[in-house]
N, C-alpha and C positions, 0 to 999 in steps of 0.2 A: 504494500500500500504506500501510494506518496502521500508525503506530505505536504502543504501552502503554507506561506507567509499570511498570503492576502487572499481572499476567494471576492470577486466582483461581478457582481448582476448587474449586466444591461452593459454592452458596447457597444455603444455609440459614440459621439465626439468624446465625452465625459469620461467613460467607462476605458475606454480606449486608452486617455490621452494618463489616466490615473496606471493602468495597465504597463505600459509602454514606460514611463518615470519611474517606475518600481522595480520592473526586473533591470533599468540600467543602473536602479540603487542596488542591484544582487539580490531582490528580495524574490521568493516563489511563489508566483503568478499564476490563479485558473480562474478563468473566465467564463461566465455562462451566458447566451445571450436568446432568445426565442427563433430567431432566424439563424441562419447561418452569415457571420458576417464577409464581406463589405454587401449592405444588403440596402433598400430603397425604403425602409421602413420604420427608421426613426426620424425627429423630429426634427434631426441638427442634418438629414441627409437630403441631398437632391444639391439642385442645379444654383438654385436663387436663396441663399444663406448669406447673414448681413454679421458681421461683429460692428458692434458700434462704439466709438471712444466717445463721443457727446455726449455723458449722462448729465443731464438736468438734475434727472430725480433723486439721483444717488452718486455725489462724484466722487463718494471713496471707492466705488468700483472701478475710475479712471486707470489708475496703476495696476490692475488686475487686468484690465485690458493691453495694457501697453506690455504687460508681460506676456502677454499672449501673444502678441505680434513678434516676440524676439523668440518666443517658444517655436510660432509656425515655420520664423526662418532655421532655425535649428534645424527643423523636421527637415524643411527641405532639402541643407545640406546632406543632411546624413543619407536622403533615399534617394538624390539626385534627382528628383523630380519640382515642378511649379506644383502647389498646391493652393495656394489662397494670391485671390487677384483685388490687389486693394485700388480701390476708386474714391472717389468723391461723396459727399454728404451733400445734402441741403435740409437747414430749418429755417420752419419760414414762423415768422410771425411778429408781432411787433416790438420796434428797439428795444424795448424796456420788458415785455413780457418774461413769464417764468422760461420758456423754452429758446429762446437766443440768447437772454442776457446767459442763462445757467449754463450755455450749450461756449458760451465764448467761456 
């Protein structure tokens, strides 16, 4: 019988990316997911997926974000592939409202 460190339900981006950080910490890793992964069935998959750094509502999530953008290039070095294609934002609303002023 083996044994796990970690056992994790649900590989998705989350599942995945906690997965992935664990066995490069050395730790042992089993993973259970309802599909079989890379699959079109979770929330964080498919084509048109946004990471947003503008939070208004919450900007101590900002740095949480920003780590994520040096995590994604990480990934990429290491599997030699593009995987996240960053573009442009727009909030719209007025000078002084919660969602521009909070969003600058």
């Amino acid at each position: 019988m083996t044994g796990y460190d970690v056992a994790i339900i649900g590989l998705g981006a989350m599942g995945s990316a906690a997965a992935f950080h664990l066995a490069k910490r050395q730790a042992t890793v089993v993973g259970f997911d309802n599909f079989v992964p890379p699959h079109l069935m979770g929330s964080s998959h498919g084509d048109t997926r946004i990471i947003r750094e503008a939070y208004h509502e919450a900007p101590e999530y900002v740095p949480i974000v920003q780590r994520s953008y040096e995590l994604w290039t990480e990934l990429e070095q290491e599997s030699g592939r593009s995987l996240l294609k960053q573009t442009g934002g727009l909030m719209l609303g007025p000078p002084g409202g919660e969602t521009v002023s909070g969003a600058i």
